[in-house]
Every structure is written in structure tokens, then in C-alpha cells.
N, CA, C and O atoms as a GROMACS GRO file, in nm:
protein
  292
    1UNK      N    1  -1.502   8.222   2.811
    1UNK     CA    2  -1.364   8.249   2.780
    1UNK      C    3  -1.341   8.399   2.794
    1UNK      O    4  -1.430   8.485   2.792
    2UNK      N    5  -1.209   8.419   2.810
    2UNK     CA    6  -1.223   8.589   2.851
    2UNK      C    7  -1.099   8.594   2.778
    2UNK      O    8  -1.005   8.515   2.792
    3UNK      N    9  -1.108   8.720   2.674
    3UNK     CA   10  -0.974   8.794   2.622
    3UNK      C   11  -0.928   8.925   2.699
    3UNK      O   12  -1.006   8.960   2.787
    4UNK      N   13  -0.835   8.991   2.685
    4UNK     CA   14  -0.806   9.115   2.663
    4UNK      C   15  -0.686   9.171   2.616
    4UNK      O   16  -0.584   9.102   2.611
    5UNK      N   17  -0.687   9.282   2.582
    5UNK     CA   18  -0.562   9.356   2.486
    5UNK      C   19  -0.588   9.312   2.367
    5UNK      O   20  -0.681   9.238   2.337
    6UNK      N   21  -0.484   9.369   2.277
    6UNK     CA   22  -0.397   9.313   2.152
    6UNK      C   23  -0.529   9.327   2.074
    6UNK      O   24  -0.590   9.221   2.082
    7UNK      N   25  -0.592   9.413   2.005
    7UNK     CA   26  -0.761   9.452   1.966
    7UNK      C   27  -0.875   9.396   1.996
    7UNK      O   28  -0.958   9.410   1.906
    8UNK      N   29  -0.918   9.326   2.109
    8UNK     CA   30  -1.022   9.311   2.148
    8UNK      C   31  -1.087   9.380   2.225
    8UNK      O   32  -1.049   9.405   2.340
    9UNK      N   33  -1.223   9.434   2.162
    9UNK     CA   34  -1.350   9.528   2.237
    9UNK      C   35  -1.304   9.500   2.382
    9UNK      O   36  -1.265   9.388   2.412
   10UNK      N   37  -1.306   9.588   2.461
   10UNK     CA   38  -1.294   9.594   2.655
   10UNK      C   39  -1.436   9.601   2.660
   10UNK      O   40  -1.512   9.679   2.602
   11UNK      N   41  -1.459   9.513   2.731
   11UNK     CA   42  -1.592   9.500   2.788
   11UNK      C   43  -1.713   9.448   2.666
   11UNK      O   44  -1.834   9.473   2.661
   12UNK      N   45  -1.639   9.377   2.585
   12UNK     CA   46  -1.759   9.275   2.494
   12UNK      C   47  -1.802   9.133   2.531
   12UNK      O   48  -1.745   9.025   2.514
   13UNK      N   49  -1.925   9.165   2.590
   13UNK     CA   50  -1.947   9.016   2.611
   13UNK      C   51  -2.094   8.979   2.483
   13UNK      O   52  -2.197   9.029   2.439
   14UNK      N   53  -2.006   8.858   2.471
   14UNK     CA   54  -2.114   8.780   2.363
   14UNK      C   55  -2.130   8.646   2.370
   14UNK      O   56  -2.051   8.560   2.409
   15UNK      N   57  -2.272   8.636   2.316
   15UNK     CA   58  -2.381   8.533   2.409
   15UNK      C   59  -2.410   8.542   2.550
   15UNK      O   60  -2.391   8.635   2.627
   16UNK      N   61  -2.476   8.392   2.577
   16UNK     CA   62  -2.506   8.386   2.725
   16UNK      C   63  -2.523   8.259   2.731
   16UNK      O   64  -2.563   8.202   2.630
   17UNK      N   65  -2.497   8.185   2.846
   17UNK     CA   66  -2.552   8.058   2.881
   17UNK      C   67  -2.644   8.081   3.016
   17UNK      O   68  -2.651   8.169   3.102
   18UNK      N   69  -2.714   7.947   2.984
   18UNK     CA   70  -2.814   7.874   3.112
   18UNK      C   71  -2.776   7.924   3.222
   18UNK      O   72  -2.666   7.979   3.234
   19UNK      N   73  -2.901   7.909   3.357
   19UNK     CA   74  -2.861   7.940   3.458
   19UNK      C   75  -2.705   7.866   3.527
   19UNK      O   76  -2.607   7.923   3.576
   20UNK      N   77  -2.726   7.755   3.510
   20UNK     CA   78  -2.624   7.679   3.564
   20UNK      C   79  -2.470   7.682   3.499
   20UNK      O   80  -2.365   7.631   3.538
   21UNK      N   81  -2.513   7.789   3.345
   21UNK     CA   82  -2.305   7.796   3.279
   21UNK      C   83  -2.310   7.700   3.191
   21UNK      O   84  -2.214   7.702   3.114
   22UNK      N   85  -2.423   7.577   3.166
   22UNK     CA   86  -2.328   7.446   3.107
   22UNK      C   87  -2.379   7.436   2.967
   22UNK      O   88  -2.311   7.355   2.904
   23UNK      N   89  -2.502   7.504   2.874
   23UNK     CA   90  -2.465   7.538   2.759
   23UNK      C   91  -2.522   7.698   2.746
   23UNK      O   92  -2.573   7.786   2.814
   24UNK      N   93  -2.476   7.671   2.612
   24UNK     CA   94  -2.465   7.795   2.556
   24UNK      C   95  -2.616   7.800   2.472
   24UNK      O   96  -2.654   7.723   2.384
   25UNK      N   97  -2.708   7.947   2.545
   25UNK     CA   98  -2.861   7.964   2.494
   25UNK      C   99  -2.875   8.083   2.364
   25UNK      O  100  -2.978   8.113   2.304
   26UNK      N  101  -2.728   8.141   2.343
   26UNK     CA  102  -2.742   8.307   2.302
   26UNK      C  103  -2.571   8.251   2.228
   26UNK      O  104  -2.480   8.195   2.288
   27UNK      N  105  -2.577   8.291   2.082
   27UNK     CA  106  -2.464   8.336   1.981
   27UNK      C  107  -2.324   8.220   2.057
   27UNK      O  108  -2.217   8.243   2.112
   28UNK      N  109  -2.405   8.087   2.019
   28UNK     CA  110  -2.285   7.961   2.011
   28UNK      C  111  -2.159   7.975   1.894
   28UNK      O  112  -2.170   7.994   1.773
   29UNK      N  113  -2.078   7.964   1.948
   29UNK     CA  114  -1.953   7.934   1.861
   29UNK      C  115  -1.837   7.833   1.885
   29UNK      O  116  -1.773   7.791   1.982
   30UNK      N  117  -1.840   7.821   1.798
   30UNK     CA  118  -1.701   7.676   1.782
   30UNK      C  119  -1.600   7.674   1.836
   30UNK      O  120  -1.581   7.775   1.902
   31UNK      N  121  -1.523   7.604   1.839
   31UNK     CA  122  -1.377   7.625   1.894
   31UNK      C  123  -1.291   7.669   1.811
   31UNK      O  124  -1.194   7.738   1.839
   32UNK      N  125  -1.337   7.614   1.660
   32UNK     CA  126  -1.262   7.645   1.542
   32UNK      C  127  -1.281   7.816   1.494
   32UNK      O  128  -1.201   7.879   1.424
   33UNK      N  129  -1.431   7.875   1.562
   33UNK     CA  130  -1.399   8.009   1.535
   33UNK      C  131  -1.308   8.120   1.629
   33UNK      O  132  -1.257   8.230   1.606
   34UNK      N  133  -1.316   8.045   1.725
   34UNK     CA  134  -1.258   8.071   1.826
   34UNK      C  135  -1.042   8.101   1.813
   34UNK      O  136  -0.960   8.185   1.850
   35UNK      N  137  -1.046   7.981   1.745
   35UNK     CA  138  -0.906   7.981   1.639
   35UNK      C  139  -0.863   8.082   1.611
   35UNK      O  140  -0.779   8.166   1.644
   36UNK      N  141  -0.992   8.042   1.486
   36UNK     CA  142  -0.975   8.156   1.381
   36UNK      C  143  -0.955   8.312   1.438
   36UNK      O  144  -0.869   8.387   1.392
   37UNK      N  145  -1.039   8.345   1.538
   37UNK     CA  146  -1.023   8.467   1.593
   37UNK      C  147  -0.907   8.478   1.657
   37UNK      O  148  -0.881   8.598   1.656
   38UNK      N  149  -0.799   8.404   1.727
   38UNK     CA  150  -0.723   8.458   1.766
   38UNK      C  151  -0.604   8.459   1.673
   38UNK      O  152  -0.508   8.535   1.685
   39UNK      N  153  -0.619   8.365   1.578
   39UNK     CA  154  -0.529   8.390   1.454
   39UNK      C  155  -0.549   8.484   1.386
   39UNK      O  156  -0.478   8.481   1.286
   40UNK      N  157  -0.626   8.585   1.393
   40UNK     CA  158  -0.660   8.712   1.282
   40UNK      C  159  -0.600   8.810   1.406
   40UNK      O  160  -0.510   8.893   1.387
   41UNK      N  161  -0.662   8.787   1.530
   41UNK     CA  162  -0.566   8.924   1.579
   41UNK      C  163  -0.422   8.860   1.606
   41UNK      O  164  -0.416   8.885   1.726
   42UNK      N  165  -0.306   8.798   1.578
   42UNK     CA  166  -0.165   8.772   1.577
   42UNK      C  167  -0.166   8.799   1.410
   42UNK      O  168  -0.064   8.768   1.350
   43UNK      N  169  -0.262   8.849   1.347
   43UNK     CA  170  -0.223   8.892   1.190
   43UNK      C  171  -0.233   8.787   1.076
   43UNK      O  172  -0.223   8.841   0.965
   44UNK      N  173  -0.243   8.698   1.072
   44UNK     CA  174  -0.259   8.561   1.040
   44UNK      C  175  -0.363   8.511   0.956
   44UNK      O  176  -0.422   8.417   1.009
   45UNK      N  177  -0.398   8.537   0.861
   45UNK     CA  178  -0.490   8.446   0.772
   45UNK      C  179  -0.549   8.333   0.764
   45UNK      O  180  -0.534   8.281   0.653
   46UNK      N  181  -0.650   8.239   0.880
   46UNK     CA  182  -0.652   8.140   0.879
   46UNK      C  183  -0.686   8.062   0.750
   46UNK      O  184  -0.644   7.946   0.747
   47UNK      N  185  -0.737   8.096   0.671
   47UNK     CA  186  -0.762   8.071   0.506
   47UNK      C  187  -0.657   8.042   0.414
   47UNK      O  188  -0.662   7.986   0.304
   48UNK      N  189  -0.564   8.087   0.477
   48UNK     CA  190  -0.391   8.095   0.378
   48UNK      C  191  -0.305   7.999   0.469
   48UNK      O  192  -0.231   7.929   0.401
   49UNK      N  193  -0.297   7.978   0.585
   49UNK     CA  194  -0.230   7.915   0.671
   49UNK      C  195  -0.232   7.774   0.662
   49UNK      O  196  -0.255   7.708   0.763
   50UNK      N  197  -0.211   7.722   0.553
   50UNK     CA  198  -0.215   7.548   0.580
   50UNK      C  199  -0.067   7.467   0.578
   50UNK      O  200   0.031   7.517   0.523
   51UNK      N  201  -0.062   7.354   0.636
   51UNK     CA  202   0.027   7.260   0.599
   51UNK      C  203   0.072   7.093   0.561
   51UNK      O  204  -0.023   7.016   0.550
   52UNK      N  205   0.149   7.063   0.550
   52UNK     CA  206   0.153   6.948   0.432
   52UNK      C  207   0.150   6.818   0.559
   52UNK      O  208   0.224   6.814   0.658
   53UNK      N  209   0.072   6.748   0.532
   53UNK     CA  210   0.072   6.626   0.655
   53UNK      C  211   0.020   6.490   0.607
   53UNK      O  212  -0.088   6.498   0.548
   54UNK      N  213   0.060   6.392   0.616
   54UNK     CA  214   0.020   6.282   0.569
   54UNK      C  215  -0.054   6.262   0.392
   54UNK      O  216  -0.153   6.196   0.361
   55UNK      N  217   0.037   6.344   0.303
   55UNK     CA  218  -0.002   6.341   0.218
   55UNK      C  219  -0.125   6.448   0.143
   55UNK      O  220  -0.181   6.435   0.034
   56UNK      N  221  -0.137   6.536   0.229
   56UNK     CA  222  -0.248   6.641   0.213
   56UNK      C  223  -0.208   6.785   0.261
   56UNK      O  224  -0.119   6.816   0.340
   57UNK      N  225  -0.271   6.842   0.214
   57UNK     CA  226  -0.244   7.000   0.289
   57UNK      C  227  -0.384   6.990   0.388
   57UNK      O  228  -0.493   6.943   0.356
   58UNK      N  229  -0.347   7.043   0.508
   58UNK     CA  230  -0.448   7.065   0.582
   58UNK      C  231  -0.465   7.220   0.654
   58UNK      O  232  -0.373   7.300   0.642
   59UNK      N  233  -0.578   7.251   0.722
   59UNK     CA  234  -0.584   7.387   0.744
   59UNK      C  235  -0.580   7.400   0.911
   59UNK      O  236  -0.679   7.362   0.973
   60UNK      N  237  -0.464   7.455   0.981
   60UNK     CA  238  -0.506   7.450   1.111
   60UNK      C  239  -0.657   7.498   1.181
   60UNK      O  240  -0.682   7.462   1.296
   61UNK      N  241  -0.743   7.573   1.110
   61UNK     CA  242  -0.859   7.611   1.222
   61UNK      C  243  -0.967   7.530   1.163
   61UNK      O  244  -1.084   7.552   1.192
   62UNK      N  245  -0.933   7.434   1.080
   62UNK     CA  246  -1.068   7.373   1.004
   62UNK      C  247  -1.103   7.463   0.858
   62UNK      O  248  -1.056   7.562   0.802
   63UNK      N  249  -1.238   7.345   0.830
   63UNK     CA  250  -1.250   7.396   0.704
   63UNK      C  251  -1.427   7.517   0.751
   63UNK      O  252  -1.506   7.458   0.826
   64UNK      N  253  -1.456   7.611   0.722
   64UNK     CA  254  -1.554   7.710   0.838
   64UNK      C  255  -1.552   7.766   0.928
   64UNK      O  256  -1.650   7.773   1.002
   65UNK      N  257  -1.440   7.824   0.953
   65UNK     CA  258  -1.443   7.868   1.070
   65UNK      C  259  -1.422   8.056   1.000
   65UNK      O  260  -1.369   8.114   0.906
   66UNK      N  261  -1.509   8.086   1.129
   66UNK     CA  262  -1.550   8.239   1.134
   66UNK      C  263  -1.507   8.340   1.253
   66UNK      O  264  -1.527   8.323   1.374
   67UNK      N  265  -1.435   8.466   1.181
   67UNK     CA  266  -1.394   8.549   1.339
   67UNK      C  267  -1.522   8.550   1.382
   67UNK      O  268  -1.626   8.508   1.330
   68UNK      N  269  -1.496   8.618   1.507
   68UNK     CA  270  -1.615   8.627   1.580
   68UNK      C  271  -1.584   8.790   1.561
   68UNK      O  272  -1.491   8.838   1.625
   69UNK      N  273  -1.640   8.849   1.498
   69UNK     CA  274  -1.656   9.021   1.462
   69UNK      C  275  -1.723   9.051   1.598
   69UNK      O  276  -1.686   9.168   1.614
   70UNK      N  277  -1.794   9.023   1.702
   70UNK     CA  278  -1.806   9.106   1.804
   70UNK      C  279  -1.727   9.143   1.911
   70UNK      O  280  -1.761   9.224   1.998
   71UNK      N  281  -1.577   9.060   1.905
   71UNK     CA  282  -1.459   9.059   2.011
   71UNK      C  283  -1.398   9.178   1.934
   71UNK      O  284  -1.378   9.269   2.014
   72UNK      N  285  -1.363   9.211   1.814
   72UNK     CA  286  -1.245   9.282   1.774
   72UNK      C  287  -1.313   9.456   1.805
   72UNK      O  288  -1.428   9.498   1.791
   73UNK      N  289  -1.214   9.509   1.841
   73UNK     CA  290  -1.186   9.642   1.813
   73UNK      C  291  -1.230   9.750   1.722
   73UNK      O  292  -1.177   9.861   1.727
   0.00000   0.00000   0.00000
């Protein structure tokens, strides 16, 4: 996945996959942290951010999810 702007490190790459690209051998992450990270740089609290759905509050990035502190700025 590739970011840029809006506080993400220029030129941070983190992890690595296999020769062939198809998993990930070096600093796996979720999709849900993945979220979470782009909800913290739009300012956003994913921890505070929930809403009311079928009788429950739910949390859009899941319940664990972690910035990824080596993308930001």
C-alpha cells in the first residue's frame, strides 16, 4: 500500500514480503490497523468513534486495532 502527504514519513517503508509479493515475512498488519491509521491522520480517534447499529454501539476500525507509528511524521 503506498501513502503520501497529510503526515506521513516520505520514504517509510515498513515490512517486506516474499519473493513473489504474496505474503507478508517482516512487520504484518491488519487492515483494521491500517484504519485506524488513516483515521488518526484525518484527526479522528478511532477509540471514541463508534455508532449505534442493530441494537449495539459498534466501533468502525474494530475492537484492536493499532496506528502503525512507523508511517507518521
Amino acid at each position: 500500500m503506498w501513502f503520501a502527504g497529510g503526515g506521513v514519513k516520505a520514504g517509510a517503508i515498513v515490512g517486506a514480503t516474499d519473493e513473489t509479493g504474496q505474503r507478508a515475512i517482516e512487520a504484518a498488519h491488519p487492515l483494521r490497523d491500517v484504519h485506524a491509521t488513516l483515521l488518526h491522520l484525518l484527526g479522528l480517534d478511532d477509540h471514541r468513534l463508534r455508532f449505534f447499529h442493530a441494537g449495539r454501539h459498534k466501533q468502525l476500525s474494530q475492537v484492536g486495532a493499532q496506528v502503525i507509528e512507523e508511517l507518521l511524521a
